[in-house]
C-alpha positions as CSV (number, residue, x, y, z in Angstrom):
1,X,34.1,83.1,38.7
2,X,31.1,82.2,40.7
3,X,28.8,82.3,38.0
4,X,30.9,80.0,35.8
5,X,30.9,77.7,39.2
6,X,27.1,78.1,39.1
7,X,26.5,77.3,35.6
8,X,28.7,74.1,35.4
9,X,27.0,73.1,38.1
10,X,23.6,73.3,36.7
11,X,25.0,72.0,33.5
12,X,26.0,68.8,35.4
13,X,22.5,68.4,37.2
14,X,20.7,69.2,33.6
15,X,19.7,64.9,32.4
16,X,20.5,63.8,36.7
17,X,21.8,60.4,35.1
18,X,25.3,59.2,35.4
19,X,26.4,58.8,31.5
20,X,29.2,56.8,32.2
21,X,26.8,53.8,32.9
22,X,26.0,52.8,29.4
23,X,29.0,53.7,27.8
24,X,29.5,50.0,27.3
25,X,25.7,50.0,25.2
26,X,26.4,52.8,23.6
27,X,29.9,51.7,21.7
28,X,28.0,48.4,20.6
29,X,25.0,50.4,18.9
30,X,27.8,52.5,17.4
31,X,30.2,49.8,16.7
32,X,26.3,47.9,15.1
33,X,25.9,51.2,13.1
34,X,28.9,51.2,11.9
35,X,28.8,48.1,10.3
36,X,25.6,48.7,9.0
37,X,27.0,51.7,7.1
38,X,30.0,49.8,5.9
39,X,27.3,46.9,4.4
40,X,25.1,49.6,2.9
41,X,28.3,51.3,1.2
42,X,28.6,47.6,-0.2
43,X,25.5,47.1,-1.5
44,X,25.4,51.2,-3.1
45,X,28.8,50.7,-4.9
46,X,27.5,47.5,-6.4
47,X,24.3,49.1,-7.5
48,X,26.0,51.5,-9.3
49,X,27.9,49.2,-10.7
50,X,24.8,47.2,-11.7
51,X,23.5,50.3,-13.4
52,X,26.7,50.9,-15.4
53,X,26.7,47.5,-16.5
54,X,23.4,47.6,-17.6
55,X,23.4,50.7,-19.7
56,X,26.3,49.5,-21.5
57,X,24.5,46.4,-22.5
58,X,21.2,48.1,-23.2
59,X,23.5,50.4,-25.9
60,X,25.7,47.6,-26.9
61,X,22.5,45.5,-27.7
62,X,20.8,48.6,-29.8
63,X,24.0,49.0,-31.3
64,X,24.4,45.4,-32.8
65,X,20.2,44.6,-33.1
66,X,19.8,45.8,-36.7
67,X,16.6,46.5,-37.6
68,X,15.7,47.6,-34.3
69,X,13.5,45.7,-32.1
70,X,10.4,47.8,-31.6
71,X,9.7,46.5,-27.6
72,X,13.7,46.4,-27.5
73,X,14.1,50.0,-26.8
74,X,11.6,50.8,-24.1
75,X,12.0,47.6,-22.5
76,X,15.5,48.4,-21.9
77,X,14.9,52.1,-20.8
78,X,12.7,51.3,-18.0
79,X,15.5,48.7,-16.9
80,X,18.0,51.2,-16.6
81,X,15.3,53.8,-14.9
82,X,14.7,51.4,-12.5
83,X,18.0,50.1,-11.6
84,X,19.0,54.3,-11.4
85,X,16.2,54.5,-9.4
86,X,17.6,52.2,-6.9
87,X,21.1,53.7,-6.8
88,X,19.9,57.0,-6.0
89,X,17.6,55.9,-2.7
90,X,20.3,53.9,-1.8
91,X,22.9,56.6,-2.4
92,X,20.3,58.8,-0.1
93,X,19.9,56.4,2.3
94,X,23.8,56.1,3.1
95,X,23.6,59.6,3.4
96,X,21.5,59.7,5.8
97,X,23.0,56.7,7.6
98,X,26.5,58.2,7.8
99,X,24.9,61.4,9.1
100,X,23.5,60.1,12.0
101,X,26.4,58.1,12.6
102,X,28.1,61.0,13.0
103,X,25.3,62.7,15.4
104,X,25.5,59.7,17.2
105,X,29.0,59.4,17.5
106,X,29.2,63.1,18.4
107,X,27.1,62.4,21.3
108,X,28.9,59.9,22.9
109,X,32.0,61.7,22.8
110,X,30.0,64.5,24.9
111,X,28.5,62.2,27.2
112,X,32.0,61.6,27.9
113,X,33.2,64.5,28.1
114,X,30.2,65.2,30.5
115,X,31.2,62.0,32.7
116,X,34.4,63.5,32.9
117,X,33.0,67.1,34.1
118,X,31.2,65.5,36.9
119,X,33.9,63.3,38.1
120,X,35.8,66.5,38.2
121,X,32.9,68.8,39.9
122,X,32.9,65.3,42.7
123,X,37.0,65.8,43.2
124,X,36.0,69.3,43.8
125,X,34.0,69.5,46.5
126,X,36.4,66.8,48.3
């Protein structure tokens, strides 16, 4: 038991900075990142959206163009290459957004939880 003692004790000491301090800073970066994740879900639904709309024009404009247009074709490939292109970083991006939402989240709920351990460990030795 006094090993368990012991090593809550030197978990407590580990960062020597009271975490419940900026608990107030820390929910309005997460609350700030949140909403950042929510505008660049936004803006990644209506890119894919964009590129659907797009390669259904590019085929319904080959479709009805008779003869073909020679410039017509390629033209309208790198469009939709592009605007693909841009749906995929910005699928990634959100990704990666979201994931370190999460992390940051995660660590706010331990600093917490770590607040609460040393208020504990004070009541203690009362």
């Amino acid at each position: 038991m006094a090993r368990q003692d012991t090593l809550r004790e030197e978990l407590l000491k580990q960062n020597g900075i009271a975490p419940g301090t900026s608990s107030g800073v820390a929910e309005e970066i997460l609350a700030r990142d949140a909403a950042r994740v929510r505008r660049l879900k936004r803006v990644t639904a209506a890119s894919w959206i964009v590129f659907l709309i797009c390669l259904i024009v590019a085929v319904c404009i080959q479709a009805i163009v008779r003869p073909p247009q020679d410039y017509f074709a390629p033209a309208a490939i790198i469009i939709v290459q592009a605007v693909l292109l841009i749906c995929v970083s910005l699928t990634i991006s959100l990704y990666v957004r979201e994931r370190t939402l999460t992390m940051r989240q995660l660590q706010a709920r331990l600093a917490s939880i770590e607040a609460y351990l040393k208020k504990m460990a004070e009541k203690e030795k009362e």
